[in-house]
N, C-alpha and C positions, 0 to 999 in steps of 0.2 A: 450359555444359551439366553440367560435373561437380558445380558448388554447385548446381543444383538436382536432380541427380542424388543427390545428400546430403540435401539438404533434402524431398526427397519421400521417399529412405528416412526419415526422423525420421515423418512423416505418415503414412507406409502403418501403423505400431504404431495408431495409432488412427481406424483403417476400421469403422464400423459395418457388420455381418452385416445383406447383403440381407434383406426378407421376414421381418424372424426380430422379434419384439414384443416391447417391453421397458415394464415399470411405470413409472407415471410417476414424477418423480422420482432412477430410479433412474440407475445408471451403464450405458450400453448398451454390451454387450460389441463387442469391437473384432478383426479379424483381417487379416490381408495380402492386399493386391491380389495378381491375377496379375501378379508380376513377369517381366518376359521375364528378368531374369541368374538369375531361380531356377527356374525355368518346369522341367517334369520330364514327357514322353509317359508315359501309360499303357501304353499295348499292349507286350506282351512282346518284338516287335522294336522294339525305341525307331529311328525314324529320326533325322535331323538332329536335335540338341538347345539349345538357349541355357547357355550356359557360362560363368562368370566370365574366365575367362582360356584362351587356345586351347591350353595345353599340356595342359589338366586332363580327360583322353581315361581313363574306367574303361578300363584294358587291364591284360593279362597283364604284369608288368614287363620279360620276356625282351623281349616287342613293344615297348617302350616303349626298350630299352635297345639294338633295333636300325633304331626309328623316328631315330636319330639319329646314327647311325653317318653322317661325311659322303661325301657322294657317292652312299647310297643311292636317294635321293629322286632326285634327277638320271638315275640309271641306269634305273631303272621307269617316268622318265615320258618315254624316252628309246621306250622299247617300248608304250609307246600307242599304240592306232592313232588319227592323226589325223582319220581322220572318223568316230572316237567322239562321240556326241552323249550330253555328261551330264547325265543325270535332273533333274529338278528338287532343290533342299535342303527341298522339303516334302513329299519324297518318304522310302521306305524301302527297304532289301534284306531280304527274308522267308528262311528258313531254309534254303530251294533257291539263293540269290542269284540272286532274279526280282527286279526292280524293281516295286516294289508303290507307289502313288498314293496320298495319303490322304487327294485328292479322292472319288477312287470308293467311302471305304469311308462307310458310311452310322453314324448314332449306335451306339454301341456294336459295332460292327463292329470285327472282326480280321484284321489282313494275311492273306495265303493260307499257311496253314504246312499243307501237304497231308503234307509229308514229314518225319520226324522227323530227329534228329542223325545216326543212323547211317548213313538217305540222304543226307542233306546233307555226310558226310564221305566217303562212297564218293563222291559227285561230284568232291570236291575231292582225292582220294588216287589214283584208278582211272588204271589207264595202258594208253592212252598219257595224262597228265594235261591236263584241262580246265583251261587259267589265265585264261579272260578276266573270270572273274567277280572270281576272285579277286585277279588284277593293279588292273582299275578300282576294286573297291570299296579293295581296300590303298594307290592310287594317292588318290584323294582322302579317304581318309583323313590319310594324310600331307601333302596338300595342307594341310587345315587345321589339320595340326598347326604351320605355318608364316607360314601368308597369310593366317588369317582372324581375325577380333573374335570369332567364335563357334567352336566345336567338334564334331567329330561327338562320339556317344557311341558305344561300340562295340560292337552289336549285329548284328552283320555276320560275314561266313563269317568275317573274321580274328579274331572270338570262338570261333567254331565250331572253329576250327583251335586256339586256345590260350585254355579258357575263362578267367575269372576266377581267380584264387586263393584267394575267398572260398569258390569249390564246388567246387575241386579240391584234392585235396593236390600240394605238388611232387612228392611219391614218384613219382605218377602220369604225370609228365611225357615221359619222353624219347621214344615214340611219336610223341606228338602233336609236339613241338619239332622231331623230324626231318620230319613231313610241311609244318611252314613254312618249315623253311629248305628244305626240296625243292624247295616253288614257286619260291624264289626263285630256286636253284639253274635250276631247269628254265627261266625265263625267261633265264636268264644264257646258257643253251645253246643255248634257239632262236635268240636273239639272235648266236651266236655262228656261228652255221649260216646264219643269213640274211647278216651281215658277219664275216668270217672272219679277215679282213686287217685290218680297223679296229678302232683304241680309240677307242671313242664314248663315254669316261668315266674316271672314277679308277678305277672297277669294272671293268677292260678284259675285255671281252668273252670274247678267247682267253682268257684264263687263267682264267676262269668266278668268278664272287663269291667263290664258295669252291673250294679243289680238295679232294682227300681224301684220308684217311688210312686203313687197312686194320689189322683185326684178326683177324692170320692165325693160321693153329695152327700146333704146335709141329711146328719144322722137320723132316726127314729126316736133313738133315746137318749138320754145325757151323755156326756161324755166317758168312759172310765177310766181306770190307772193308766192302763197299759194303751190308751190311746182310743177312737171311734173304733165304733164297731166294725172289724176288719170283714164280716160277712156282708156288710153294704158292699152293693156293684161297684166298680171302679168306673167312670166317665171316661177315663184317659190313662191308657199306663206307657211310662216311657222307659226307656234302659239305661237311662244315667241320668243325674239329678238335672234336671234342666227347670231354673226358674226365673220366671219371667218378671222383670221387675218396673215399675211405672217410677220412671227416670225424673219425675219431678219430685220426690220426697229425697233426691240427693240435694237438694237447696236448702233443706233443715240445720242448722245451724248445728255443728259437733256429731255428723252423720259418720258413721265408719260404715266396714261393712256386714257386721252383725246386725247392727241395728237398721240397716237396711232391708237385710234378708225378713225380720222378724217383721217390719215395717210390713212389708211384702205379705208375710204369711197372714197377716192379722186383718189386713184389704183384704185378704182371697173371701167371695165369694162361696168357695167350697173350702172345708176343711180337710188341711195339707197333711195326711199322716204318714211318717217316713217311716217306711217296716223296716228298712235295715244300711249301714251305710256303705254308699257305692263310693269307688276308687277315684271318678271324677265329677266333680262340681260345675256346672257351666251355668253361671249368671249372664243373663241378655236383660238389658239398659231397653228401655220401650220409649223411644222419645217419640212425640205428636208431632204435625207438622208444625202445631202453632206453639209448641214448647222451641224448638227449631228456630223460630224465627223472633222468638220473643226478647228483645234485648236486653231488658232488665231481671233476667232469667240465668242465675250462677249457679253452680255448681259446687259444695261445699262436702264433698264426699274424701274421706278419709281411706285410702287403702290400707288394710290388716296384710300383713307377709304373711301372717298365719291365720286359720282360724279352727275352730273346734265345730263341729257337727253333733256332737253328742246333745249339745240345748236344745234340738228339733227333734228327736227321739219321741216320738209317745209315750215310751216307755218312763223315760225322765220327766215327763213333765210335773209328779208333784214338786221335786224336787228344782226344778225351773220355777214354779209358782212361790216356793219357798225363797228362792234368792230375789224373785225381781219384787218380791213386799220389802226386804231387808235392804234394797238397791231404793226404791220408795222412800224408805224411812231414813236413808243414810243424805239420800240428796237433800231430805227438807231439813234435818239437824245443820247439815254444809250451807244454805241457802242462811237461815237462823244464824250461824258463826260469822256469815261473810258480813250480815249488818252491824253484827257485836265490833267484828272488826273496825267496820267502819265509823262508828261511833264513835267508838275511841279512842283514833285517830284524829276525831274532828272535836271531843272537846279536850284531849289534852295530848293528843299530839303536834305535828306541822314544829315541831323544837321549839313551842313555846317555853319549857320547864327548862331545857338545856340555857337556854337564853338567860334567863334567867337568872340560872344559877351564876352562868359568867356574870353578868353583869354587877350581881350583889357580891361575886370575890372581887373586882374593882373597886364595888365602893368601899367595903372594907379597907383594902387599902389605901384608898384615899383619906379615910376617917384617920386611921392608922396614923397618918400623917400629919393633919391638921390639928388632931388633939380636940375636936369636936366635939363634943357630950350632950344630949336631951334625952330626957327619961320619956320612955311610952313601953309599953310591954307590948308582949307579943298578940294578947288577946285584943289589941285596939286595931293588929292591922287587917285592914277589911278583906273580902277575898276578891274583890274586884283590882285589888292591888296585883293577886296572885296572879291573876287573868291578863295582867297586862304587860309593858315591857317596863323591865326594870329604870330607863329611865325616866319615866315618870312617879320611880318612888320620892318619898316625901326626903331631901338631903338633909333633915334635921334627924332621921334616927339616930341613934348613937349606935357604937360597933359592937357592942353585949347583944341588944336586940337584935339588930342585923344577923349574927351568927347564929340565935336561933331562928331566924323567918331562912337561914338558908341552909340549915338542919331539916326546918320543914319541909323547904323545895325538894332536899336531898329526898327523902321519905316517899313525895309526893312522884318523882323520877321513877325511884324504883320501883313502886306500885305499877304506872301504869308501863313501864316496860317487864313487869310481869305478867301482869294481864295480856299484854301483847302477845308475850313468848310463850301462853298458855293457850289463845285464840290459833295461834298459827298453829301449833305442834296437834291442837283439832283438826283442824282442817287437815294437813297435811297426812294423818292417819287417816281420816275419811277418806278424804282420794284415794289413796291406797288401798282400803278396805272396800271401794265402790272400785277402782280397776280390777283386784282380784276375786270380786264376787262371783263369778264363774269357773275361780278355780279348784271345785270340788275334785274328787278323783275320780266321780263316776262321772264328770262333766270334760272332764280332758285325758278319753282316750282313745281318742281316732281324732289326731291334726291331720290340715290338711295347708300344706303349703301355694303360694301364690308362685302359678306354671305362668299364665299368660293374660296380657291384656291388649285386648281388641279395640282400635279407634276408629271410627269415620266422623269425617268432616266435611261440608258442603261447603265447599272454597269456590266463588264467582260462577254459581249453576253446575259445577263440574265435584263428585262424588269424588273423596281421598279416603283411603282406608289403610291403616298401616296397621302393626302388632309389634308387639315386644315379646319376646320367648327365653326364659331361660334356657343356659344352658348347661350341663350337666357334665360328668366326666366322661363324656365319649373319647373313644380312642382318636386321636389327628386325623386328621386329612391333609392331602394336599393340593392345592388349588393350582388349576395350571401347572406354570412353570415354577410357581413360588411357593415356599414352607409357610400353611398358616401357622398361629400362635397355637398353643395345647389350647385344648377347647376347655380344658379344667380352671385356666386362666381367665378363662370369658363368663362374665357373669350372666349377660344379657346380648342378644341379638336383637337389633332393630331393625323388622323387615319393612319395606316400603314397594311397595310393586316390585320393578329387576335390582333393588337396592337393597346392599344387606348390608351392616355396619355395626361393629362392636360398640356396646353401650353400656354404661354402668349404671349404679340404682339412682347416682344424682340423675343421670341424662330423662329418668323414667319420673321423676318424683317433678319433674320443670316443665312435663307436660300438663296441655291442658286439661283436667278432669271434665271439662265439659262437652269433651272429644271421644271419651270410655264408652264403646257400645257393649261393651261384657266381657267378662272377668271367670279365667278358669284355674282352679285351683284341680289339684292332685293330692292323693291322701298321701302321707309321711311313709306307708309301705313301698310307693310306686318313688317317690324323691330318693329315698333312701336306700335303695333295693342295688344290689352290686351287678356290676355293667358288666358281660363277657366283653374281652377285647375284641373278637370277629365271631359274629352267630350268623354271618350267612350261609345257606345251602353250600354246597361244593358247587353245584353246579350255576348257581348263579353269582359266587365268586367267580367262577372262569369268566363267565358274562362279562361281569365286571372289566375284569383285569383285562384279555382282550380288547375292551372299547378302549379303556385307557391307553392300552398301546397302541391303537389304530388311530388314537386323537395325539398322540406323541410324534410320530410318526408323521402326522397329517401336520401339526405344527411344527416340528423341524424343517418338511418340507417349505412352508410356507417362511419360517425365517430363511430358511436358504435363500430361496427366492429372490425374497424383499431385500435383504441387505445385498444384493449383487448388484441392484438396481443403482444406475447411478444420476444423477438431477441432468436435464436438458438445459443445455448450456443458453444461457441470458443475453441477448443483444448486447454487442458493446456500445459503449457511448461515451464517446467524442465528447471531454468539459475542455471549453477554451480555457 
């Protein structure tokens, strides 16, 4: 199937245009069948569409980068109601998420789009919140992000909620980003209200997908142990760590992203108190427009694969106060070594002494030979002598002297390559005692690994936005016609608009950081957490499987077709 799959793409370049007259003689112009792997709906809600490959979903990359978080998929199709009956895949969801037919619509006919976005987002935001539209349609969507040969395209409320990037700016985002993760949130709770006592997942119910963090105002009274006073109002409460970071302190010379985060916290206007830690981390980059355009404006941000949450605890922070006086006191002793080093280096390194020494076993043997002798002791010779290069010693010492001024150079050698090997082996502890300064044990016990990294870039007025997403041990897929690779083999996916492409950590480390709009980590429970090989419903496994066979089916048809077709024979031509 896949060589005549090849061989009918070669064919399809030379399809003569139905209906359309061509001179005799001439060359008849030539255009592509309706391919189903390139096949694209009209109508402005695109239903189900033909995809080359099922990860290649137009979405917002936040959705992309939490379509794959593991465990999610599991936990949503976990709160399906099993005698959900799903739509047909020749069907579509119109702007209300009504399931629209696209049997009933007649030629040139348009879904029912009776309500604009702003109803269609009051449906999906109004509380107490409507989820079932939203759950089914995000629930198979992610189905075939995983199970299918084909793809949705995403023209569904989970557009509606996070549109494209091509017609929003990120500026515009953190509204909308909080009413998706809401739902998710808000599924997490009913669920958690209906089973209360159970973990039906790596996502466990009680402790809700995400929990949250509070951005309170400025206290009444001082600070205490366990953090401000947690009976101050909250301003803002959101369902997963979301912090917002002002993208010019990534210019700071040795910036990772701890010292980001904290960077971050210490600007906030209100003090940041984390009551307990949530399962995902979502860093958003705040660049200005005139950061944007400023060309002598780098980027000098260090990505962490890992990092630890436990230093932003309230709870920890004497213990945080404790390491960063001892991180204080350890850089200015490392700062103090590096001039000791330097020093000397410059008055008795640069191989002056080694020189030296060679030089004076030379003269020796030259003395040696010539049978030379003048009496001067060792006390006559000046230290400016020491200081210089051996040929400019005086050729009248005699070879007793000599041995001892290079007994003394000897001495003088070892010294300061002791001092040396005593400055370095400082330092070198230092560092190491200032890299592991956070690793207390009450300080490293909730990691959180590096899930995704979000880019946009303004290339020639025109908005790019791509992502990187790990990816994880999901069971295989198969793409079309073709076997991918074990997905346990792939470390990274590089999505790019309909472009998906394996990528490994060099491909991710060559990009530009000055491209990074935010950075999502996931706690080491949700990385680590073991994957069922199939957790979909029964019933929208048949869904599945069905479509697939109807797309099987639909493209055998189409290789038949195409390779039967045979090329419209060429003018001859007469060469004298």
């Amino acid at each position: 199937d896949l060589a005549l799959a090849i061989e009918a793409s070669m064919y399809s370049q030379v399809v003569p245009r139905d209906n359309e007259p061509t001179a005799p003689g001439s060359v008849a112009p030539w255009s592509d069948p309706l391919n189903p792997l390139d096949r694209r709906r009209s109508n402005s809600d695109t239903p189900v569409a033909l995809r080359p490959d099922p990860a290649q979903v137009w979405a917002h990359p936040l959705l992309l980068a939490y379509a794959h978080i593991p465990g999610l998929k599991e936990f949503l199709w976990e709160q399906v109601d099993p005698a959900f009956e799903w739509p047909s895949p020749l069907g579509c969801w119109n702007q209300t998420g009504h399931y629209c037919s696209e049997v009933a619509l007649g030629d040139g006919a348009q879904p029912d789009m009776q309500t604009d976005e702003h109803t269609a987002m009051d449906d999906i935001v109004q509380q107490p919140p409507r989820l079932h539209c939203f759950l089914y349609e995000f629930s198979r969507l992610l189905a075939f992000f995983t199970r299918s040969k084909r793809a949705y395209i995403d023209g569904s409320l989970v557009t509606r909620i996070l549109p494209t990037s091509s017609t929003q700016s990120f500026q515009d985002e953190p509204e909308l980003l909080d009413a998706f993760v809401g739902r998710l949130h808000a599924i997490a709770s009913r669920a958690s209200a209906k089973a209360a006592d159970q973990v039906c997942s790596p996502l466990a119910a009680q402790s809700t997908f995400v929990n949250r963090f509070s951005l309170g105002p400025a206290p009444s009274s001082s600070p205490t142990v366990s953090g401000y006073d947690r009976r101050q109002p909250a301003i803002a409460t959101q369902p997963w760590v979301n912090v917002a970071i002002d993208a010019s302190l990534a210019a700071t010379p040795d910036m990772d992203v701890h010292t980001l985060i904290q960077s971050a916290l210490d600007a906030s206007t209100s003090p940041i108190t984390l009551h307990s830690i949530a399962d995902v981390l979502y860093l958003r980059l705040a660049y200005t427009p005139e950061l944007r355009t400023d060309a002598n404006w780098h980027s000098q941000l260090t990505l962490n694969p890992t990092l630890h949450l436990d230093r932003y605890l309230s709870t920890n922070r004497t213990l945080i106060d404790q390491c960063q006086a001892n991180l204080e006191q350890w850089e200015a002793e490392l700062e103090r070594l590096g001039r000791q080093r330097h020093t000397l280096f410059r008055t008795l390194g640069n191989r002056v002494v080694e020189q030296m020494l060679t030089a004076t076993s030379q003269f020796l043997a030259q003395q040696s030979q010539s049978g030379s002798a003048l009496e001067q002791t060792v006390a006559e010779v000046q230290p400016s002598v020491l200081t210089s290069s051996c040929c400019n010693l005086d050729a009248a010492l005699n070879a007793d002297t000599m041995s001892r001024t290079q007994h003394l150079l000897t001495k003088l050698a070892q010294k300061y390559q002791s001092a040396m090997d005593h400055v370095n082996q400082s330092i070198a502890d230092l560092r190491r005692r200032i890299e592991t300064v956070y690793d207390d044990p009450q300080l490293t016990q909730h990691l959180y690994r590096l899930h995704a990294i979000l880019f946009n870039a303004a290339d020639e007025g025109a908005t790019r936005s791509w992502v990187y997403v790990r990816r994880y041990g999901d069971p295989g897929t198969v793409s079309d016609m073709m076997d991918c690779a074990p997905l346990d083999e792939q470390v990274w996916w590089r999505i790019a608009g309909m472009s998906v492409e394996q990528a490994s950590e060099d491909d991710l480390l060559r990009e530009n950081t000055m491209d990074i709009h935010g950075l999502v980590y996931v706690s080491d429970r949700l990385a680590t957490a073991p994957l069922p090989s199939d957790a979909l419903p029964a019933n929208l496994a048949q869904h599945v499987a069905e479509d697939n066979e109807a797309f099987a089916v639909e493209l055998r048809n189409w290789v038949r077709h195409s390779s039967t077709m045979v090329r419209s024979p060429l003018p001859s031509i007469d060469i004298a």
